[in-house]
PDB file of the backbone (N, CA, C, O) and the ligand in Angstrom, with CONECT records:
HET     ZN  A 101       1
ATOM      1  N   UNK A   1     104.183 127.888  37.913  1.00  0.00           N
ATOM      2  CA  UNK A   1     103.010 127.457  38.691  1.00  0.00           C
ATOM      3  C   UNK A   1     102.921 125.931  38.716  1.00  0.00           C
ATOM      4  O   UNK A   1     102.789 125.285  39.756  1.00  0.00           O
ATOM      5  N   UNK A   2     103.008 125.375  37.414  1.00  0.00           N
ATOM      6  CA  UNK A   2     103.175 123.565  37.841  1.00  0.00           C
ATOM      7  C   UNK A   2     103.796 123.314  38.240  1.00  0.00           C
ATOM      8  O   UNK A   2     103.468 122.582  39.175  1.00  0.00           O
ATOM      9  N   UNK A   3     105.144 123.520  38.112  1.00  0.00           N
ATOM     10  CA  UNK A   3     106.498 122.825  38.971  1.00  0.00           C
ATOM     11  C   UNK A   3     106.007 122.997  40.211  1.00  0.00           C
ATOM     12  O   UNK A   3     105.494 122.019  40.756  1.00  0.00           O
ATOM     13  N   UNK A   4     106.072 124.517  41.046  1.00  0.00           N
ATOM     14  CA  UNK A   4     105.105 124.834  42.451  1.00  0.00           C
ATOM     15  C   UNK A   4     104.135 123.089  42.824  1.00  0.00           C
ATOM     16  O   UNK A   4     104.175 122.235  43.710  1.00  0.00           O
ATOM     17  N   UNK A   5     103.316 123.329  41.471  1.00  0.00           N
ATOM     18  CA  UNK A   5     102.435 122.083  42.183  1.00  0.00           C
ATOM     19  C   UNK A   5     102.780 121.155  42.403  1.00  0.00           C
ATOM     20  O   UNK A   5     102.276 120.446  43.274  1.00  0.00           O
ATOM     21  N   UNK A   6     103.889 120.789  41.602  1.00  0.00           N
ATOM     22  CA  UNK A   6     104.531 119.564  41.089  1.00  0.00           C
ATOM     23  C   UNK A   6     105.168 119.026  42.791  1.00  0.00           C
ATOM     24  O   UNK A   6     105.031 117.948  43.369  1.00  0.00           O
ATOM     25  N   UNK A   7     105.843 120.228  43.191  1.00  0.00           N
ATOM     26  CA  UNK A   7     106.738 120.144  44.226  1.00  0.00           C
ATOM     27  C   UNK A   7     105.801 119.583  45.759  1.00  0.00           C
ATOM     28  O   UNK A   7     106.087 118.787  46.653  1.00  0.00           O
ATOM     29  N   UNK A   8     104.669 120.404  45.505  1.00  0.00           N
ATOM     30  CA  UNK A   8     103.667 120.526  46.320  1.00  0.00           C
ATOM     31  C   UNK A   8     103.355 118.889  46.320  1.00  0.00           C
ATOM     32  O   UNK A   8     103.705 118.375  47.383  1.00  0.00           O
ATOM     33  N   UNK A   9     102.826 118.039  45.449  1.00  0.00           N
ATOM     34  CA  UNK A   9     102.603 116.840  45.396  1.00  0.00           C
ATOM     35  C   UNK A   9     103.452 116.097  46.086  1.00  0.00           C
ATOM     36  O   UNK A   9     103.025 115.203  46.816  1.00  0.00           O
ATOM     37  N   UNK A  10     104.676 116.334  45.969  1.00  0.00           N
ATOM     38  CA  UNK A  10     106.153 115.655  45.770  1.00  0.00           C
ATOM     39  C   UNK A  10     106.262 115.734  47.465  1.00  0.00           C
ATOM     40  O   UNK A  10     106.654 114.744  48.082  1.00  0.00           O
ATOM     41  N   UNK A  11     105.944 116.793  48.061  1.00  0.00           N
ATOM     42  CA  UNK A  11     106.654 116.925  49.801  1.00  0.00           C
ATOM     43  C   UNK A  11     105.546 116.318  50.409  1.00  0.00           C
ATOM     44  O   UNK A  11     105.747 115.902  51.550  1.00  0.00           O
ATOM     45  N   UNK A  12     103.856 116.086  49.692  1.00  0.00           N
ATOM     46  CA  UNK A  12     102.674 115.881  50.450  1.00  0.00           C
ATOM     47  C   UNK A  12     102.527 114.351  50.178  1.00  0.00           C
ATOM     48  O   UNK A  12     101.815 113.620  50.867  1.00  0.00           O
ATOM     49  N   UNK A  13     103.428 113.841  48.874  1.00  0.00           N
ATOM     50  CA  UNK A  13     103.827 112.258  49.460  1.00  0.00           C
ATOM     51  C   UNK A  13     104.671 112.096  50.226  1.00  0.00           C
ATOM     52  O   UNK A  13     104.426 111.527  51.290  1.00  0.00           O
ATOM     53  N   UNK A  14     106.066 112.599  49.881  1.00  0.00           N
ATOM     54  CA  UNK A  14     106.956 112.336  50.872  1.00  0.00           C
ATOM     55  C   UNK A  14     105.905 112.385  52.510  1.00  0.00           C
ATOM     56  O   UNK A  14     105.484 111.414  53.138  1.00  0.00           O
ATOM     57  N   UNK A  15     105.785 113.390  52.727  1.00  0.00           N
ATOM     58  CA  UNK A  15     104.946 113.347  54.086  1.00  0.00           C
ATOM     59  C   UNK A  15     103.996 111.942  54.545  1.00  0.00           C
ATOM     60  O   UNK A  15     103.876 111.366  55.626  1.00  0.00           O
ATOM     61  N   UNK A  16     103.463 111.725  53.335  1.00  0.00           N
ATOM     62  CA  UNK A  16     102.370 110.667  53.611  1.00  0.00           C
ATOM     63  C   UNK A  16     102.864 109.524  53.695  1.00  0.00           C
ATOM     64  O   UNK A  16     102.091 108.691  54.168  1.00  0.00           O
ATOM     65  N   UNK A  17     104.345 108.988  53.281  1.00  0.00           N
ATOM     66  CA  UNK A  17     104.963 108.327  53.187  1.00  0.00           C
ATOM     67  C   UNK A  17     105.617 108.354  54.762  1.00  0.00           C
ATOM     68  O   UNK A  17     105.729 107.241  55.275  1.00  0.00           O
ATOM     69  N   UNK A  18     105.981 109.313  55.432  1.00  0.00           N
ATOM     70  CA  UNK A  18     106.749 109.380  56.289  1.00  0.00           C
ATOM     71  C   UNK A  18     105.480 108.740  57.465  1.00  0.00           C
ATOM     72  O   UNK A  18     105.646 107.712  58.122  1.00  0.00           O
ATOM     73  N   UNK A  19     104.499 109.429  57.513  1.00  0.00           N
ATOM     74  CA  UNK A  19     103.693 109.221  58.322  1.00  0.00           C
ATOM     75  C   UNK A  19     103.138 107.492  58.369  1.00  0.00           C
ATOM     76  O   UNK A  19     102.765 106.810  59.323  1.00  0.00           O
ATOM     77  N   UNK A  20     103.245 107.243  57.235  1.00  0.00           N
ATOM     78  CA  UNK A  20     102.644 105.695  57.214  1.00  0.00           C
ATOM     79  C   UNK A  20     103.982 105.003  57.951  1.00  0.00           C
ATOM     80  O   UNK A  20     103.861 104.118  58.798  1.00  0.00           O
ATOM     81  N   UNK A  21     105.219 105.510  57.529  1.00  0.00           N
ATOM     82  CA  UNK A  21     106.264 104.992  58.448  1.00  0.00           C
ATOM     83  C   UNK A  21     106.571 105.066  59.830  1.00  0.00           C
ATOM     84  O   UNK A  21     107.199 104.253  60.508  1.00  0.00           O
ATOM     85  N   UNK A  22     106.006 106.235  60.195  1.00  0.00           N
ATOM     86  CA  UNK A  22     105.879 106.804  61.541  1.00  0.00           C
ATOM     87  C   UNK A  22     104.825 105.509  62.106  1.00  0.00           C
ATOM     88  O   UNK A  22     105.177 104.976  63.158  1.00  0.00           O
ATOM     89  N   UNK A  23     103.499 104.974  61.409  1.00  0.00           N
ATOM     90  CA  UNK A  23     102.630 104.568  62.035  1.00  0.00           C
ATOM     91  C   UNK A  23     102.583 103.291  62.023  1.00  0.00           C
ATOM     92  O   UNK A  23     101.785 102.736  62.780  1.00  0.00           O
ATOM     93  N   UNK A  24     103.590 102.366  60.995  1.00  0.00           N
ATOM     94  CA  UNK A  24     104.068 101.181  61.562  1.00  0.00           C
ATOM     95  C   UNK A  24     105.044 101.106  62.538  1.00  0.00           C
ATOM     96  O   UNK A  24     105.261 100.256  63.401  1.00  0.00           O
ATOM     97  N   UNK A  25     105.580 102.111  62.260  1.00  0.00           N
ATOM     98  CA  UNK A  25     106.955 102.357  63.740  1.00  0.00           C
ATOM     99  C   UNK A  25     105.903 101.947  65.363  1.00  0.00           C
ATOM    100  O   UNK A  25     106.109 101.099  66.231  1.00  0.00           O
ATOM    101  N   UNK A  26     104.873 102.895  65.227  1.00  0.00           N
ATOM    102  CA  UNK A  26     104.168 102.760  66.033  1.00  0.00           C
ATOM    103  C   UNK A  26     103.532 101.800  66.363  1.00  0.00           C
ATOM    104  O   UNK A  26     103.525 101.617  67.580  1.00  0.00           O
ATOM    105  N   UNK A  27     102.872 100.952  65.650  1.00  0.00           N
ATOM    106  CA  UNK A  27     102.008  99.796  65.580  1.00  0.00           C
ATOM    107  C   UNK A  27     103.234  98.967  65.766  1.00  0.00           C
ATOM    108  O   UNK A  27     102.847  97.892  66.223  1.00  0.00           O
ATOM    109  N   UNK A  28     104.312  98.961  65.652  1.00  0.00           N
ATOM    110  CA  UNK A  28     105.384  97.760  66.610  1.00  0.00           C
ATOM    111  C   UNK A  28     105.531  98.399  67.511  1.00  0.00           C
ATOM    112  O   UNK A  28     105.109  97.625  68.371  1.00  0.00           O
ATOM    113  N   UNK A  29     105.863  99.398  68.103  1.00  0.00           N
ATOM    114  CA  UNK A  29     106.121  99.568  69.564  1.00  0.00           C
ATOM    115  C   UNK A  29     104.683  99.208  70.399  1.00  0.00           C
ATOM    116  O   UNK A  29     104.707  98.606  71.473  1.00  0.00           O
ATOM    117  N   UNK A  30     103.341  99.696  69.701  1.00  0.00           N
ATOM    118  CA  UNK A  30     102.535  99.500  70.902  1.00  0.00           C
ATOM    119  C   UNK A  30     102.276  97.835  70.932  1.00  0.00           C
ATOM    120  O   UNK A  30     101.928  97.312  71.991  1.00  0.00           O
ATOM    121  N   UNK A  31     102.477  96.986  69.642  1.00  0.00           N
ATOM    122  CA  UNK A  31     102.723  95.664  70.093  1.00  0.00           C
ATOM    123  C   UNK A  31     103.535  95.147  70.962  1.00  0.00           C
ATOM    124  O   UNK A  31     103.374  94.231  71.769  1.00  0.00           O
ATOM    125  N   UNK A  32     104.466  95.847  70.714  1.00  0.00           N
ATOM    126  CA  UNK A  32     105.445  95.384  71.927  1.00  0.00           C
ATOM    127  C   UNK A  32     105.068  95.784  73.389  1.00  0.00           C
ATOM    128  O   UNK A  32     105.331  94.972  74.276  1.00  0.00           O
ATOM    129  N   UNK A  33     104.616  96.690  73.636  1.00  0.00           N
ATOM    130  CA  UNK A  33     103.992  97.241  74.744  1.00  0.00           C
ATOM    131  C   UNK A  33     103.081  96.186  75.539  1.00  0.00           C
ATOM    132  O   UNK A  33     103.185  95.742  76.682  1.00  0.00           O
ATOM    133  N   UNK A  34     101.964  95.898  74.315  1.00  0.00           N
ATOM    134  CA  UNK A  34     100.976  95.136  74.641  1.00  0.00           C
ATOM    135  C   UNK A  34     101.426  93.796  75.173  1.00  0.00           C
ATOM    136  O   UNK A  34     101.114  93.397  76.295  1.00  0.00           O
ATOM    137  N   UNK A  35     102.195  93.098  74.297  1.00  0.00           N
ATOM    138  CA  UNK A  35     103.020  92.051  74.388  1.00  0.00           C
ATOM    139  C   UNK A  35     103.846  91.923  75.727  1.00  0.00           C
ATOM    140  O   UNK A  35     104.174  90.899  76.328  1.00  0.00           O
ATOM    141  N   UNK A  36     104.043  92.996  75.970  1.00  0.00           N
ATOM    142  CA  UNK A  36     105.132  92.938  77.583  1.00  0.00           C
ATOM    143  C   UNK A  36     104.305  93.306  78.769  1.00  0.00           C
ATOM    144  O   UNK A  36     104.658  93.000  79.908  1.00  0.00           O
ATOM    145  N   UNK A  37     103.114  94.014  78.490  1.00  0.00           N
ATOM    146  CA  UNK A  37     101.707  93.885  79.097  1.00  0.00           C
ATOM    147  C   UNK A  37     101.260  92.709  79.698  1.00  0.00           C
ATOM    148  O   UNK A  37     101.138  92.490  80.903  1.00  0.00           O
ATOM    149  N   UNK A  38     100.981  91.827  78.575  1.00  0.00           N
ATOM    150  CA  UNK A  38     100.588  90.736  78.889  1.00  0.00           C
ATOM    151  C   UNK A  38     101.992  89.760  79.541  1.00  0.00           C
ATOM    152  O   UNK A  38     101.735  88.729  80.164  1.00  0.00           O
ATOM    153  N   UNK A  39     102.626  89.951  79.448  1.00  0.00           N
ATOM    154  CA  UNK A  39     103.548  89.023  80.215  1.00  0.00           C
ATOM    155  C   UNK A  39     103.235  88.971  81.690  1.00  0.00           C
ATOM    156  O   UNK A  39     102.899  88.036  82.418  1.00  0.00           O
ATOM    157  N   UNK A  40     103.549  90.894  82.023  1.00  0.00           N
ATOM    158  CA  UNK A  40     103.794  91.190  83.229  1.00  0.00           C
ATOM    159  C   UNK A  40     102.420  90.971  83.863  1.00  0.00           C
ATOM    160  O   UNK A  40     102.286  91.223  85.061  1.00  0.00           O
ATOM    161  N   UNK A  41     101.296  90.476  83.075  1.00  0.00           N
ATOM    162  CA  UNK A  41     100.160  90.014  83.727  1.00  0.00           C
ATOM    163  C   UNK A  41     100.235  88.042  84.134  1.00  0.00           C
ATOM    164  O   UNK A  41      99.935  87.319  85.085  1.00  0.00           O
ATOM    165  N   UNK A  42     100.751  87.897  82.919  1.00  0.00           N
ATOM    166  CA  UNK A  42     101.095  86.570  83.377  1.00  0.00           C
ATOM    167  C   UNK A  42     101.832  86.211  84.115  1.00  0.00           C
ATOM    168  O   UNK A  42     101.691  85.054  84.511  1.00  0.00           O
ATOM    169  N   UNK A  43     103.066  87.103  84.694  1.00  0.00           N
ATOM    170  CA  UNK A  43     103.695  87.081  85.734  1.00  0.00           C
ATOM    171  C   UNK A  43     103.129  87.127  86.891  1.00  0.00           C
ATOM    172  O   UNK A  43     103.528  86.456  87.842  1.00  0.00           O
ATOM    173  N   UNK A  44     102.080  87.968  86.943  1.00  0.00           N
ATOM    174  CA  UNK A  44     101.149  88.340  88.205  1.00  0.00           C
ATOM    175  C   UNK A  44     100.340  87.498  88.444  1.00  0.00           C
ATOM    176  O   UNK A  44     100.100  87.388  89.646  1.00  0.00           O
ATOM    177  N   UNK A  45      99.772  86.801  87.756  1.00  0.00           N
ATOM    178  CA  UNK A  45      98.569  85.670  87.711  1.00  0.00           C
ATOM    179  C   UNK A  45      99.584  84.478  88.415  1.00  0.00           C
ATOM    180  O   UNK A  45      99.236  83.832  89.404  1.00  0.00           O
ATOM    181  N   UNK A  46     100.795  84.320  87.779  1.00  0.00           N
ATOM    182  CA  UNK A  46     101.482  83.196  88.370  1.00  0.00           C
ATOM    183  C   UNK A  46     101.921  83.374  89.906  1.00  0.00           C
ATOM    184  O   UNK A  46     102.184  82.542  90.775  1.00  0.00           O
ATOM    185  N   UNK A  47     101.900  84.807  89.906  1.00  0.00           N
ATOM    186  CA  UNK A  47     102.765  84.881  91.507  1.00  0.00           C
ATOM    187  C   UNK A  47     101.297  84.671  92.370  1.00  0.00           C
ATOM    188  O   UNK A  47     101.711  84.255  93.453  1.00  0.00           O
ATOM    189  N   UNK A  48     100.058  84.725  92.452  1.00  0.00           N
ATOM    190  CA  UNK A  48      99.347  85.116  92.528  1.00  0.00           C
ATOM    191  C   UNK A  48      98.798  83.226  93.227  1.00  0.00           C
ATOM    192  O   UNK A  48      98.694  82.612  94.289  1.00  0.00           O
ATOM    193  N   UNK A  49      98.623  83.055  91.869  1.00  0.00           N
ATOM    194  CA  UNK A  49      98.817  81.165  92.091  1.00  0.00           C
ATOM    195  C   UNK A  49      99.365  80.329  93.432  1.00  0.00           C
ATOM    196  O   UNK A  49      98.902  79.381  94.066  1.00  0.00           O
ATOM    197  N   UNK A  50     100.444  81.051  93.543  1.00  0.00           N
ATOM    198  CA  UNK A  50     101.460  80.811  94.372  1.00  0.00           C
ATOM    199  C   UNK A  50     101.247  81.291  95.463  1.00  0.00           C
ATOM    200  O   UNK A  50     101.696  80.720  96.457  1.00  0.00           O
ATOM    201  N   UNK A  51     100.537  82.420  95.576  1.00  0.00           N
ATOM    202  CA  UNK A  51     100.270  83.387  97.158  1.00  0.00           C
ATOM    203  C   UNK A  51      98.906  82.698  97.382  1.00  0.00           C
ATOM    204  O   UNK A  51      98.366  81.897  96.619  1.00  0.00           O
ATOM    205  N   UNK A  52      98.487  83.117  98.464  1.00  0.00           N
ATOM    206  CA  UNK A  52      97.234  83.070  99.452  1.00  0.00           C
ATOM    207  C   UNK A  52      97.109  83.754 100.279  1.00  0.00           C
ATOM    208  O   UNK A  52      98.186  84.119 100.748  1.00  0.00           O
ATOM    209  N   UNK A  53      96.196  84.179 100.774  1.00  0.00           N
ATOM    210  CA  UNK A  53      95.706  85.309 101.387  1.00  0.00           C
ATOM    211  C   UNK A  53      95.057  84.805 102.849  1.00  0.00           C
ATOM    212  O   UNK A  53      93.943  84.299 102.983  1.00  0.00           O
ATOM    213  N   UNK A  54      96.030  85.068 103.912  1.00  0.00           N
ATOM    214  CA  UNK A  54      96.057  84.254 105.175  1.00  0.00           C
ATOM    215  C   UNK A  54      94.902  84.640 105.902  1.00  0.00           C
ATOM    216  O   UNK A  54      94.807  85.821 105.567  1.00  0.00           O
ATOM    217  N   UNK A  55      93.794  84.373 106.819  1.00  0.00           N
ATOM    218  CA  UNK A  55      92.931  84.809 107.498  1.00  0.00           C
ATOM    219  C   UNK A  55      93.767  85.777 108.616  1.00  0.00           C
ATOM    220  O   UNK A  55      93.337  85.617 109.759  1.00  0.00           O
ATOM    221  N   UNK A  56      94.708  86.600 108.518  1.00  0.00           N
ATOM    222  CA  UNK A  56      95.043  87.721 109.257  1.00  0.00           C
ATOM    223  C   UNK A  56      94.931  88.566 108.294  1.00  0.00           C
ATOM    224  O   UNK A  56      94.675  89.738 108.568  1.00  0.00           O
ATOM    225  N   UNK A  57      95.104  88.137 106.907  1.00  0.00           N
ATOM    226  CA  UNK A  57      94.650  89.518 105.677  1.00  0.00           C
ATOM    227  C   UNK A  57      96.394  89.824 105.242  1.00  0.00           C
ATOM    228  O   UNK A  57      96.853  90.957 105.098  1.00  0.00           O
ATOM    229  N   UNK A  58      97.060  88.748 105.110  1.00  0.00           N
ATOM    230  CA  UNK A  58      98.732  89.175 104.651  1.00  0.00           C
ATOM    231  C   UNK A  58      98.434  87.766 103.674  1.00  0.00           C
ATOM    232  O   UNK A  58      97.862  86.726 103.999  1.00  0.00           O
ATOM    233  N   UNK A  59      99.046  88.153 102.368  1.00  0.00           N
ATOM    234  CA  UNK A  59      99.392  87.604 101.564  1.00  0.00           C
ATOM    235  C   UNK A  59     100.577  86.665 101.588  1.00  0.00           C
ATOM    236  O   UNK A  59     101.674  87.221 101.625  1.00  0.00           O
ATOM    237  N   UNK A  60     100.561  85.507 101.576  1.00  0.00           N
ATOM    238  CA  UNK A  60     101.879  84.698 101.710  1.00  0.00           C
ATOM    239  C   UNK A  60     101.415  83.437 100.967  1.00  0.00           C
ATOM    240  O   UNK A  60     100.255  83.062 100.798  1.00  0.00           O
ATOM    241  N   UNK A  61     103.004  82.629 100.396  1.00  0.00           N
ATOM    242  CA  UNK A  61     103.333  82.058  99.436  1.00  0.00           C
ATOM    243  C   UNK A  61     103.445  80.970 100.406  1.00  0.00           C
ATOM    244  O   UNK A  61     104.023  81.015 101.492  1.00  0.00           O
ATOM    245  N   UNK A  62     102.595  79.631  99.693  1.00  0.00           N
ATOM    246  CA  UNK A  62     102.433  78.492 100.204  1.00  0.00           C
ATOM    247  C   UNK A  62     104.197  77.689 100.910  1.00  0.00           C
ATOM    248  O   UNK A  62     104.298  77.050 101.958  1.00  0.00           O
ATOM    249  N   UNK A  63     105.054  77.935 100.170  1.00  0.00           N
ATOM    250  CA  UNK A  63     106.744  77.909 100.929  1.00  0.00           C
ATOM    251  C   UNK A  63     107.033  77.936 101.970  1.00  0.00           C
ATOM    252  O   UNK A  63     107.723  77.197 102.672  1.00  0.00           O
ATOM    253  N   UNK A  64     105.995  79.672 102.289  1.00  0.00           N
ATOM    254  CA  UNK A  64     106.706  80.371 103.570  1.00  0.00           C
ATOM    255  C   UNK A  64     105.363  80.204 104.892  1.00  0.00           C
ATOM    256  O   UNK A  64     105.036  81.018 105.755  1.00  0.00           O
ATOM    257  N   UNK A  65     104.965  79.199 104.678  1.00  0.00           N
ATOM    258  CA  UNK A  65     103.419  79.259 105.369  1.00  0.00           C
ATOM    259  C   UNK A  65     103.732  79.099 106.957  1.00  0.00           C
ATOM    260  O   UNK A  65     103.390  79.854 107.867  1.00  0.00           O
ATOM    261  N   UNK A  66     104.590  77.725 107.030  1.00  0.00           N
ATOM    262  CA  UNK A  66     105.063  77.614 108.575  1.00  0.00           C
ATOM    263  C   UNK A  66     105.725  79.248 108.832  1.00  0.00           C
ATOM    264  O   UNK A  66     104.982  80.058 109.386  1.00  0.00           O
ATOM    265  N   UNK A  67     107.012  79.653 108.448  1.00  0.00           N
ATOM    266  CA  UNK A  67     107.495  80.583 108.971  1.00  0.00           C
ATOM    267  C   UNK A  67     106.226  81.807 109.615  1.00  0.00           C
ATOM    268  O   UNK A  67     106.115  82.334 110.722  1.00  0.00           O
ATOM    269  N   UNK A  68     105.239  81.947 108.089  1.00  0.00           N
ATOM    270  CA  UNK A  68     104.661  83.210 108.589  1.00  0.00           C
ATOM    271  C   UNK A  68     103.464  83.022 109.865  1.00  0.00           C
ATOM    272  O   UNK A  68     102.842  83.930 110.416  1.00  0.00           O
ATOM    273  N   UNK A  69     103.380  81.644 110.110  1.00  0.00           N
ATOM    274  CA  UNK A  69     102.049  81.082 111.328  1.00  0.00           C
ATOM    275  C   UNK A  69     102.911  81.613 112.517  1.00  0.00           C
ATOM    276  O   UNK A  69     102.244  81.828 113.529  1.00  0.00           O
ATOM    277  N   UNK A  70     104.399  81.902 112.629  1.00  0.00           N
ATOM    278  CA  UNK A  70     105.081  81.957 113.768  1.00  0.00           C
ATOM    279  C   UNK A  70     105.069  83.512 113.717  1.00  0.00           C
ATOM    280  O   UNK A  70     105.436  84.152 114.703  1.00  0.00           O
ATOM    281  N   UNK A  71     104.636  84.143 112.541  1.00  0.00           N
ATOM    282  CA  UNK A  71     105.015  85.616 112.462  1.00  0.00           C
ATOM    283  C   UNK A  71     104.409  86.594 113.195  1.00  0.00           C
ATOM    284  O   UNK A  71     103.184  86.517 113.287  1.00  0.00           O
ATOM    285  N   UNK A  72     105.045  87.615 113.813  1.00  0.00           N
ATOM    286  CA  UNK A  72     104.287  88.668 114.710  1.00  0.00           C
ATOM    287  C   UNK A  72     103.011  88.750 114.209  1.00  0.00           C
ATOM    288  O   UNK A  72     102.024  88.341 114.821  1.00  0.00           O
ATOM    289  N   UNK A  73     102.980  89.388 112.846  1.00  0.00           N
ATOM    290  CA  UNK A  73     101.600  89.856 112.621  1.00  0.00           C
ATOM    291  C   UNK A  73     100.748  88.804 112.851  1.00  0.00           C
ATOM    292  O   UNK A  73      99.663  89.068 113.369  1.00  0.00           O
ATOM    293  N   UNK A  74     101.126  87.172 112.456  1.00  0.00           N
ATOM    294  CA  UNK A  74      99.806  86.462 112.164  1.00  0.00           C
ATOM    295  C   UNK A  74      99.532  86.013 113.749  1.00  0.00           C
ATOM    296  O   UNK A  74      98.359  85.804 114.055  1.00  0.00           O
ATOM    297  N   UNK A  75     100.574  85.853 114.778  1.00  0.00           N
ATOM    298  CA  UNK A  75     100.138  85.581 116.231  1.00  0.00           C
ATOM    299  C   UNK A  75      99.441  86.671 116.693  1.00  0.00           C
ATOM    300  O   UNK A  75      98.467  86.440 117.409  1.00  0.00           O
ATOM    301  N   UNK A  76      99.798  88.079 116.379  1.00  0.00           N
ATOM    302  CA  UNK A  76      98.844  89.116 116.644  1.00  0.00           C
ATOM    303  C   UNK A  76      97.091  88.839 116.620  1.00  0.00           C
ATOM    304  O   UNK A  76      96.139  88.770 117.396  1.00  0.00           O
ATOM    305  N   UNK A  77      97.465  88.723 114.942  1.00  0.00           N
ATOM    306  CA  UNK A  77      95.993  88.345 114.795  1.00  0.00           C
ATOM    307  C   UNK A  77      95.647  87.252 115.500  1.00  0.00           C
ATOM    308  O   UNK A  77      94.782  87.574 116.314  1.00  0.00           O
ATOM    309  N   UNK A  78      95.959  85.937 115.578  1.00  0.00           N
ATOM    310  CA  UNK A  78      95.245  85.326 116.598  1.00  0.00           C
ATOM    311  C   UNK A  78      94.896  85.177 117.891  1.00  0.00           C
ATOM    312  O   UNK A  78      94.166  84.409 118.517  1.00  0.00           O
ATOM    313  N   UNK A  79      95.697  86.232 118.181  1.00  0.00           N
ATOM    314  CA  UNK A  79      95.469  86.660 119.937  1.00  0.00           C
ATOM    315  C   UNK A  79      94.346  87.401 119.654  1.00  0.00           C
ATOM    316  O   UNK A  79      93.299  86.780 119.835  1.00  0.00           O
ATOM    317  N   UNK A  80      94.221  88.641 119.231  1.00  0.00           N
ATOM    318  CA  UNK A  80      92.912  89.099 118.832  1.00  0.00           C
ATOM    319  C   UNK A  80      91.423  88.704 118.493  1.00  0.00           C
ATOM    320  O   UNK A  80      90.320  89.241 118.590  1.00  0.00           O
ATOM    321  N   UNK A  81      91.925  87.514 118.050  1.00  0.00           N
ATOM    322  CA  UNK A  81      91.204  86.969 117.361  1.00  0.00           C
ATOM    323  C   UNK A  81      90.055  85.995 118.800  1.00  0.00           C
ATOM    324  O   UNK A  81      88.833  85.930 118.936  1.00  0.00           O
ATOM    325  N   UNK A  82      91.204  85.404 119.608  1.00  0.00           N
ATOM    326  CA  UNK A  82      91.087  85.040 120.654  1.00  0.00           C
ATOM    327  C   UNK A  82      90.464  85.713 121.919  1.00  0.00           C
ATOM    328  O   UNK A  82      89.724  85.129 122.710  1.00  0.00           O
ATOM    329  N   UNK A  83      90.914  87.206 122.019  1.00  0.00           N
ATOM    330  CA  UNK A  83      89.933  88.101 122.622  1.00  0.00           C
ATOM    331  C   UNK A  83      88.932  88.634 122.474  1.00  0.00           C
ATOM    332  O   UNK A  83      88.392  89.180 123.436  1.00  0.00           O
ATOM    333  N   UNK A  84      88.331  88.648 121.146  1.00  0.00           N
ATOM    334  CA  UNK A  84      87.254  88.649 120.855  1.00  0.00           C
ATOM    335  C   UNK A  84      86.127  87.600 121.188  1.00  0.00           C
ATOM    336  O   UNK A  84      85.034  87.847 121.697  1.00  0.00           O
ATOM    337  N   UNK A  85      86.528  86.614 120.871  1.00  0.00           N
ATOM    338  CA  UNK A  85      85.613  85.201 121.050  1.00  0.00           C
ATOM    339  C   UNK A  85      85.510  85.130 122.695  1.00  0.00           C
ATOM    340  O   UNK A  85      84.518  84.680 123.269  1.00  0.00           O
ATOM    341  N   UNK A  86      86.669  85.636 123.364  1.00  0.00           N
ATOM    342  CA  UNK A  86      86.199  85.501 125.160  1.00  0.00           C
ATOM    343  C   UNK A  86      85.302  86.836 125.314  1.00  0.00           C
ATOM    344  O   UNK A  86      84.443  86.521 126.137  1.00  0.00           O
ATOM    345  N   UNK A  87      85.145  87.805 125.030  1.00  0.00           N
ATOM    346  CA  UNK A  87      84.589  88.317 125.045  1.00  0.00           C
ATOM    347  C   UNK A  87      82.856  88.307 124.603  1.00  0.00           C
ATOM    348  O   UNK A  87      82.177  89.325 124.740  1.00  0.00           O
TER     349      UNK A  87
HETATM  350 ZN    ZN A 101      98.484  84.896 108.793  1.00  0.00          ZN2+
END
């Protein structure tokens, strides 16, 4: 009957042991998670920086500003934009 208990002790550390290992295992991956979280937010904030949001409602990057003033969509919109006001 003691040994039984003995053993019993013996697998319910091992276990508790495993689990505390299991749960720093864990507590680095979800840091890392978090950590690459926040990047891919700081990535977004930066691209973000960089974009503007054209009065036709298309997002474009201060670079490409001439090209996109020539662009279908944004002459669209200002023809529209233009028929409205004669109207
Ligand atoms: Zn535009």
């Amino acid at each position: 009957m003691e040994i039984k208990n003995q053993n019993k002790k013996h697998t319910e550390e091992f276990k508790k042991r495993r689990s505390d290992y299991n749960k720093s295992y864990y507590e680095k991956t979800k840091c890392s998670l978090i950590c690459y979280h926040k990047r891919a937010i700081e990535i977004n904030a930066r691209k973000k920086i960089n974009k503007y949001k054209c009065e036709c409602g298309s997002f474009i990057r201060k670079a490409s500003k001439t090209p996109h003033l020539n662009s279908k969509k944004h002459k669209k919109y200002i023809e529209s934009k233009k028929n409205i006001q004669q109207i």
